[in-house]
TORPA-4810 file (N, C-alpha, C, O; in nm, 3 decimals):
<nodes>
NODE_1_10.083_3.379_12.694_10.069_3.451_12.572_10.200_3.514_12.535_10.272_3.576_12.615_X
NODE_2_10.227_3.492_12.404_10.361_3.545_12.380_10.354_3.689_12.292_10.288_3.676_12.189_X
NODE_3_10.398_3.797_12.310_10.356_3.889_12.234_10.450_3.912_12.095_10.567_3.948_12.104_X
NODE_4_10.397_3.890_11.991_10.457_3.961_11.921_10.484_4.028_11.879_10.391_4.102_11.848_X
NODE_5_10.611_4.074_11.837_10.694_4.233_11.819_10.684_4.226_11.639_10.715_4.133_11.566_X
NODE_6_10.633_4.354_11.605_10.660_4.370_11.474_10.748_4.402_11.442_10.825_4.457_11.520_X
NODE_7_10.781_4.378_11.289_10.947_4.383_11.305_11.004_4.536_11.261_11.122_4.560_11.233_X
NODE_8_10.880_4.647_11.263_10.912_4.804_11.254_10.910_4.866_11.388_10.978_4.962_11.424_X
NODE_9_10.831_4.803_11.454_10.840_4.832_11.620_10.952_4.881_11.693_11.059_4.832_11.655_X
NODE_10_10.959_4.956_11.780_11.080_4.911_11.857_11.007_4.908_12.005_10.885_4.904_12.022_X
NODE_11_11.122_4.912_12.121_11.102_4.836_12.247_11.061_4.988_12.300_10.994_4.985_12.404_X
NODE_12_11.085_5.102_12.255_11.067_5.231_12.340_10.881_5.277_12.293_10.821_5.372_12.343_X
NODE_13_10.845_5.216_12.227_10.709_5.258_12.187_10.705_5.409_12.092_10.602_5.470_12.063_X
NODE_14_10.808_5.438_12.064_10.805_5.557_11.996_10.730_5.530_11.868_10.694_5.414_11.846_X
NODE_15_10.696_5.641_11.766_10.599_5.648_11.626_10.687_5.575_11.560_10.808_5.570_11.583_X
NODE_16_10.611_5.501_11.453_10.720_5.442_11.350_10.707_5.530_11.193_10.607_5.562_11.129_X
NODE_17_10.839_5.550_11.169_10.805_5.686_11.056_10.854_5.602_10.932_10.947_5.522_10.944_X
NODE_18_10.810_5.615_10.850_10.835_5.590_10.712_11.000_5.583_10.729_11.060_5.663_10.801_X
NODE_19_11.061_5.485_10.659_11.246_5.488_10.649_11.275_5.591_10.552_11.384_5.648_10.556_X
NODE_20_11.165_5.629_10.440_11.275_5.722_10.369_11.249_5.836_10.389_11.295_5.919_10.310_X
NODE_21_11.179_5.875_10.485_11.158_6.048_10.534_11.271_6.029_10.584_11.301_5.921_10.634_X
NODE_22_11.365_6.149_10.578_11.430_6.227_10.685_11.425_6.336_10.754_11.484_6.443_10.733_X
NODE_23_11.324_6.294_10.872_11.281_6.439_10.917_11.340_6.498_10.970_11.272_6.588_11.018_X
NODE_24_11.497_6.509_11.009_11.615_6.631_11.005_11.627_6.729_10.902_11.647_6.851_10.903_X
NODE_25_11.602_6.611_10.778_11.656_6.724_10.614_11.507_6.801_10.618_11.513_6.924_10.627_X
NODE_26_11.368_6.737_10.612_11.254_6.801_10.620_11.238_6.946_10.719_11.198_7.053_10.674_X
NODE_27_11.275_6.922_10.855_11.298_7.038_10.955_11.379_7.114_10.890_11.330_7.226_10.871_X
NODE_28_11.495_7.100_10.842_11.605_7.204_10.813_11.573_7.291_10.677_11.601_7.410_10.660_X
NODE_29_11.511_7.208_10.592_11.411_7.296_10.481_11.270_7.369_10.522_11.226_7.475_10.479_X
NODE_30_11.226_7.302_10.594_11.108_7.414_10.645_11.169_7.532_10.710_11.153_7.651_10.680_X
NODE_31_11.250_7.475_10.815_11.296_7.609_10.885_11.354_7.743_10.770_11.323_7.862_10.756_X
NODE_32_11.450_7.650_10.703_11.539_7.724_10.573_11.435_7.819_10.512_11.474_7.929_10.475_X
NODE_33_11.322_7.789_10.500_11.226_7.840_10.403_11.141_7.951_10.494_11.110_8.065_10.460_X
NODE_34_11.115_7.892_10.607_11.042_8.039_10.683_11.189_8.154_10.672_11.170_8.267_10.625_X
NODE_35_11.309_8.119_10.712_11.401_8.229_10.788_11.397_8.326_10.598_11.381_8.448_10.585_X
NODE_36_11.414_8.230_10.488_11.393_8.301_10.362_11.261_8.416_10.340_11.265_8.520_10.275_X
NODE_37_11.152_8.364_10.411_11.014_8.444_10.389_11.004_8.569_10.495_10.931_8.668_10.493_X
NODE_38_11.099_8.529_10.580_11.056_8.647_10.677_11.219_8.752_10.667_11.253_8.844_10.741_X
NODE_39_11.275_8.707_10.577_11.435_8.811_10.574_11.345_8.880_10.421_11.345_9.003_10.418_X
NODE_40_11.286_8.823_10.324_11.187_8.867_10.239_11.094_8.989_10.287_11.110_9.108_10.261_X
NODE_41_11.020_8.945_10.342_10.901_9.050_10.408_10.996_9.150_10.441_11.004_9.259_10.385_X
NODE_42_11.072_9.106_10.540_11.160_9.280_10.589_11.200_9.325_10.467_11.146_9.429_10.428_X
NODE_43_11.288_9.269_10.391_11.340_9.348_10.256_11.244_9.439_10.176_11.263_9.554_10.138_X
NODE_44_11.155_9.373_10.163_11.018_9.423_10.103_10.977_9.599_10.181_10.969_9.712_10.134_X
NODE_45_10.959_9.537_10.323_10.883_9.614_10.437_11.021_9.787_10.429_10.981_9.903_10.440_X
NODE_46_11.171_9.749_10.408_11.244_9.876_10.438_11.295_9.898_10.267_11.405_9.948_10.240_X
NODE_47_11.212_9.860_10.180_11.200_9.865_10.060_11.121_9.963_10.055_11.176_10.074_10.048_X
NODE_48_10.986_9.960_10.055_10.875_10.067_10.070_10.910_10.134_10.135_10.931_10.235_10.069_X
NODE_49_10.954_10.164_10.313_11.049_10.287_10.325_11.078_10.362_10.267_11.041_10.479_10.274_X
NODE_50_11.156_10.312_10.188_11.279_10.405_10.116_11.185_10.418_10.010_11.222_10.520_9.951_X
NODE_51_11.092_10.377_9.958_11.017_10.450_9.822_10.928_10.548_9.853_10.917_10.635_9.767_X
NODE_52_10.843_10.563_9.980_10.776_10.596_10.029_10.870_10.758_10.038_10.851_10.852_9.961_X
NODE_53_10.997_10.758_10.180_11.042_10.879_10.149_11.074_10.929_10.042_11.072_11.052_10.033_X
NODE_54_11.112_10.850_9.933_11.176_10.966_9.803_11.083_11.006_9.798_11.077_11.120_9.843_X
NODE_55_10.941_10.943_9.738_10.834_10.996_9.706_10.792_11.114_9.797_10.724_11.196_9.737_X
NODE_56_10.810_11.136_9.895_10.791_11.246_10.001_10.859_11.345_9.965_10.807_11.450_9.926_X
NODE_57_10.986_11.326_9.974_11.155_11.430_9.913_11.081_11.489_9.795_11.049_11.606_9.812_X
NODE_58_11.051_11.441_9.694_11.006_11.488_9.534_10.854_11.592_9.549_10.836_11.676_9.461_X
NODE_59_10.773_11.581_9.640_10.685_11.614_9.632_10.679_11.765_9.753_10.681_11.744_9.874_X
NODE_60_10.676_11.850_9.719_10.714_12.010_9.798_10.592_11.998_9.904_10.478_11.960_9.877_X
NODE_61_10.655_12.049_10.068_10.497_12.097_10.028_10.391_12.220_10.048_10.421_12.332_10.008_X
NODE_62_10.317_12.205_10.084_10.196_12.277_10.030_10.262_12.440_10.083_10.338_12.443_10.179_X
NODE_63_10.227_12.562_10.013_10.277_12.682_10.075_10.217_12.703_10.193_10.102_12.662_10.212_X
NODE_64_10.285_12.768_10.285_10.245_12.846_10.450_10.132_12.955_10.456_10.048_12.985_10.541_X
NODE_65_10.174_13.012_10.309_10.093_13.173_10.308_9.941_13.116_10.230_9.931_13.042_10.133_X
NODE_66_9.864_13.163_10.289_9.701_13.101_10.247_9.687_13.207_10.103_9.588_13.196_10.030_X
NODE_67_9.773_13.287_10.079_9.730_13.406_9.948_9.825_13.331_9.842_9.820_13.371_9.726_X
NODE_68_9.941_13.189_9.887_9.942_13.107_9.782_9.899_13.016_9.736_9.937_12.976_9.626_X
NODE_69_9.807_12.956_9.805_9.699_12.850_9.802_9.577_12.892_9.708_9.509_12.806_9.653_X
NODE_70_9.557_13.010_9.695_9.444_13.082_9.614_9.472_13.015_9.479_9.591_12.995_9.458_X
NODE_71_9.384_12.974_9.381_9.362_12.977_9.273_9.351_13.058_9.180_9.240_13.108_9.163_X
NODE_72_9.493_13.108_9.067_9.546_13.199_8.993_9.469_13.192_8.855_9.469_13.091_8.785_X
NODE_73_9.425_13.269_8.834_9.384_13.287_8.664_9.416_13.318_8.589_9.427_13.435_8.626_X
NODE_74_9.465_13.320_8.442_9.549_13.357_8.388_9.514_13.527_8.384_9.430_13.591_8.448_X
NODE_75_9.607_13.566_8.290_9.571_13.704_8.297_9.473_13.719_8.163_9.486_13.619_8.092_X
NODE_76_9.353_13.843_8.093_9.294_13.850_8.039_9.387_13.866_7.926_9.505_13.899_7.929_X
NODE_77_9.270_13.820_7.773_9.159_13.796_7.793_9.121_13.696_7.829_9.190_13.609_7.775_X
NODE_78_9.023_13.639_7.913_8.955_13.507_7.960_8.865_13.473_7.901_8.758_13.515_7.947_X
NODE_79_8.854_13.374_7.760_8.803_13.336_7.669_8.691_13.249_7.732_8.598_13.209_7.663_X
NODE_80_8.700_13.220_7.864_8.564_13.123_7.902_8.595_13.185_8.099_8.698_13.167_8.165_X
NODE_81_8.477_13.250_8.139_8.499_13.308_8.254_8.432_13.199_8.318_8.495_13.156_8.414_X
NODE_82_8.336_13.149_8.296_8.262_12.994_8.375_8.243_12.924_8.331_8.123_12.919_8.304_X
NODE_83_8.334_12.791_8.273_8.290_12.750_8.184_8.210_12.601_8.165_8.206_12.520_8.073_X
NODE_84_8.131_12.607_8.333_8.106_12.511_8.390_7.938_12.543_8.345_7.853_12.461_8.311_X
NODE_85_7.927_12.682_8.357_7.748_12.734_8.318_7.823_12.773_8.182_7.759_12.684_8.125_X
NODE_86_7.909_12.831_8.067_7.883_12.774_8.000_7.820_12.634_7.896_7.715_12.620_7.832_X
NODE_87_7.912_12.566_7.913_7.864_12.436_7.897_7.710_12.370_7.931_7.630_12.316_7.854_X
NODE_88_7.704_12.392_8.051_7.517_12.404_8.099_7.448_12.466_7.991_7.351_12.408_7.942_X
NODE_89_7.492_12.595_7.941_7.386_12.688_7.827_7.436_12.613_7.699_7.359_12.629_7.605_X
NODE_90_7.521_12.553_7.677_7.522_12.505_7.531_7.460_12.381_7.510_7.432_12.349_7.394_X
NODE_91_7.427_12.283_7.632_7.358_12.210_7.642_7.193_12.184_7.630_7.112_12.104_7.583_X
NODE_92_7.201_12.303_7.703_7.063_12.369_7.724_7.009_12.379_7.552_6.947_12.294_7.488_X
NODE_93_7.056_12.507_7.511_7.054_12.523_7.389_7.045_12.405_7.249_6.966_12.406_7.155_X
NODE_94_7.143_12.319_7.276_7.094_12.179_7.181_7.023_12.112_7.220_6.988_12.015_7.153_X
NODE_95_6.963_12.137_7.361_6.815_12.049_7.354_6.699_12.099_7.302_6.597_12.035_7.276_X
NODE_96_6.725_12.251_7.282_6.589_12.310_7.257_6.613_12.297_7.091_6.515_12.289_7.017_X
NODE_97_6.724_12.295_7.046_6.711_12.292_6.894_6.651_12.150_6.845_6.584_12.131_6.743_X
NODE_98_6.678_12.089_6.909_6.633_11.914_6.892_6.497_11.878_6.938_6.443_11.775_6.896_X
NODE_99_6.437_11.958_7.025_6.325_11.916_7.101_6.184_12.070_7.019_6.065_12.067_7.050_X
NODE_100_6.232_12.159_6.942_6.125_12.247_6.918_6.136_12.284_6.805_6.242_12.266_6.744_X
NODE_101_6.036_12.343_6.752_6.033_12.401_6.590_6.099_12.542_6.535_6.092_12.636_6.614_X
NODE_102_6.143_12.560_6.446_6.234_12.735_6.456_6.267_12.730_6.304_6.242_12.644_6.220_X
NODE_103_6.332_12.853_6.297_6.390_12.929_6.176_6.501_12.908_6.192_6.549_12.936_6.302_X
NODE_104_6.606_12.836_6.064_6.695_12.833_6.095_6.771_12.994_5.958_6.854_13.086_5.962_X
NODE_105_6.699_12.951_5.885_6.731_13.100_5.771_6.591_13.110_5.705_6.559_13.058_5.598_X
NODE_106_6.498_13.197_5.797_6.410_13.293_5.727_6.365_13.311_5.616_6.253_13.272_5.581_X
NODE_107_6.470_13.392_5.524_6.474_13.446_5.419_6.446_13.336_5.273_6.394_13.340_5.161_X
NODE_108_6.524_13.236_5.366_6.555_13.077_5.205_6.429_13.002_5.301_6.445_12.893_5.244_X
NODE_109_6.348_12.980_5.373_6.250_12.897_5.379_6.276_12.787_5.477_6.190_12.701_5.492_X
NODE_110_6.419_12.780_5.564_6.492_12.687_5.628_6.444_12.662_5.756_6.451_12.742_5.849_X
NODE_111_6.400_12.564_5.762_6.317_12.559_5.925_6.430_12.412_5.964_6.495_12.324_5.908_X
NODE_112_6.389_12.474_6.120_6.408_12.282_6.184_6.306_12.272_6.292_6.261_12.354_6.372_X
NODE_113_6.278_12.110_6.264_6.162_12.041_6.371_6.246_11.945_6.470_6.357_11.907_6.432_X
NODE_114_6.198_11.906_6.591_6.225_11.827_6.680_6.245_11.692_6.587_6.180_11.654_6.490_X
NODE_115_6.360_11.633_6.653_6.429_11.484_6.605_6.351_11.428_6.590_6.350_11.380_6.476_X
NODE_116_6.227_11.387_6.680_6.132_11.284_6.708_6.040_11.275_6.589_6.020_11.173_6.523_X
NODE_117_5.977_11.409_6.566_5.944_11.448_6.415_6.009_11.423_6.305_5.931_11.373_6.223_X
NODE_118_6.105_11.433_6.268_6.193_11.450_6.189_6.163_11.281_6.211_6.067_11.247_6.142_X
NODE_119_6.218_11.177_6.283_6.229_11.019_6.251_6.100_10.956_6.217_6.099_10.841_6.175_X
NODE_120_5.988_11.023_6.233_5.847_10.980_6.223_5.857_11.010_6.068_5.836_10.915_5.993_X
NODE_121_5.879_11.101_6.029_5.847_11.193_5.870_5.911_11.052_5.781_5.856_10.993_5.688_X
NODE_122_6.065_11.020_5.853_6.119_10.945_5.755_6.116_10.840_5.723_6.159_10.789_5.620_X
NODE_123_6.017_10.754_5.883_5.960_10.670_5.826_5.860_10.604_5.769_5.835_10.489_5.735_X
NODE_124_5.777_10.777_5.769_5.649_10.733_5.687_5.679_10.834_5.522_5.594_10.867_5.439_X
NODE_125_5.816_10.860_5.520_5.779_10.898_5.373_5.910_10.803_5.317_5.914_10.757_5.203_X
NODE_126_6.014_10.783_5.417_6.118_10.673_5.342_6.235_10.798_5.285_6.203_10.913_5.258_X
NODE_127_6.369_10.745_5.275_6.445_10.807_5.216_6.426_10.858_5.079_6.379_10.781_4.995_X
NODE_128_6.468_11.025_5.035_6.461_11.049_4.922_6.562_10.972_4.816_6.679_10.941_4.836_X
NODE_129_6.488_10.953_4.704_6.546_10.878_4.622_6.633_11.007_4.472_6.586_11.086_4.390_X
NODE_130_6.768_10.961_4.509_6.821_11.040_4.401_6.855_11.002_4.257_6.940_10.921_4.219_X
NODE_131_6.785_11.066_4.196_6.837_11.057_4.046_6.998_11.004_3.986_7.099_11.075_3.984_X
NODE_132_6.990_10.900_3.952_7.099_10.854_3.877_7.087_10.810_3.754_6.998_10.737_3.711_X
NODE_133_7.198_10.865_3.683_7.224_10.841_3.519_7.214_10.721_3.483_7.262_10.622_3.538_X
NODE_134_7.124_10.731_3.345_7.084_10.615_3.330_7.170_10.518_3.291_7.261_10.559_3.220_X
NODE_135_7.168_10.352_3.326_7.289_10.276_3.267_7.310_10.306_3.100_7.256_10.388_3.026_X
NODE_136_7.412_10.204_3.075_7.441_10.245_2.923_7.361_10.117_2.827_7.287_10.038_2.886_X
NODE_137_7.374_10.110_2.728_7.299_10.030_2.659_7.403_9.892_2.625_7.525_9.901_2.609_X
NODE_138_7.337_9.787_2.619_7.473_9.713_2.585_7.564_9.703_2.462_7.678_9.660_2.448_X
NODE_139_7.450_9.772_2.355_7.541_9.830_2.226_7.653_9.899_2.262_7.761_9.870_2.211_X
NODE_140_7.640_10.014_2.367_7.761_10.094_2.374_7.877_10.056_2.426_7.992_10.098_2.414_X
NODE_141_7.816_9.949_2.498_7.954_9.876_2.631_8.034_9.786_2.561_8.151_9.778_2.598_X
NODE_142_7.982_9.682_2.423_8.028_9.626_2.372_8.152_9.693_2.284_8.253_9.638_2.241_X
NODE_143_8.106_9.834_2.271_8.195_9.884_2.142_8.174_9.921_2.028_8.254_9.991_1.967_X
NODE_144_8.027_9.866_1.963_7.994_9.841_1.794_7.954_9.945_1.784_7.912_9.985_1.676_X
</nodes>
């Protein structure tokens, strides 16, 4: 039996690689490209460093004495002393104007009813209809 040798073969049995790879230039660009990604990352990595301390430098910090840590108020008058339960009571307050029946002026007859009322009324009586002047005649528009 005679064996035949292909003619990409060689006698050492090594892989047969494609002729137009050059996997020297291929190695030397991969390598080229990690040593680029990792001189990157560090640049990056003593980049933030240095932003990190300024940002530290710029920012004071906190006082030693606990009687400067206290929360200062201005000086009087203090136009809103809580104005956290304020707000609660003004809230409070426009729900009850919206939700119950009242006097708003006595004297002239001025009431208000709950919203819910109020949208029922309007849509069983419909918007009031206002009086508008009557058109003109077409004698007059013409001119004669």
């Amino acid at each position: 039996m005679t064996e035949e040798q292909h003619p990409h073969s060689s006698s050492s049995q090594e892989p047969v690689l494609d002729g137009e790879l050059d996997v020297r230039s291929l190695s030397g660009l991969t390598i080229g490209l990690l040593v680029i990604i990792v001189i990157a990352v560090i640049a990056v990595w003593f980049l933030g460093l240095g932003i990190r301390d300024r940002l530290a430098a710029e920012d004071p910090p906190p006082p030693a004495l606990p009687e400067a840590r206290m929360e200062h108020r201005p000086p009087a008058p203090n136009l809103q002393i809580d104005p956290r339960q304020q707000l609660l009571d003004l809230r409070a307050d426009e729900e009850r104007v919206l939700t119950t029946y009242g006097w708003v002026d006595e004297t002239n007859g001025l009431t208000h009813i709950p919203i819910d009322r109020a949208m029922d009324l309007l849509v069983d009586q419909g918007l009031p209809v206002i009086a508008t002047a009557p058109e003109p005649s077409e004698e007059a528009s013409t001119g004669i």
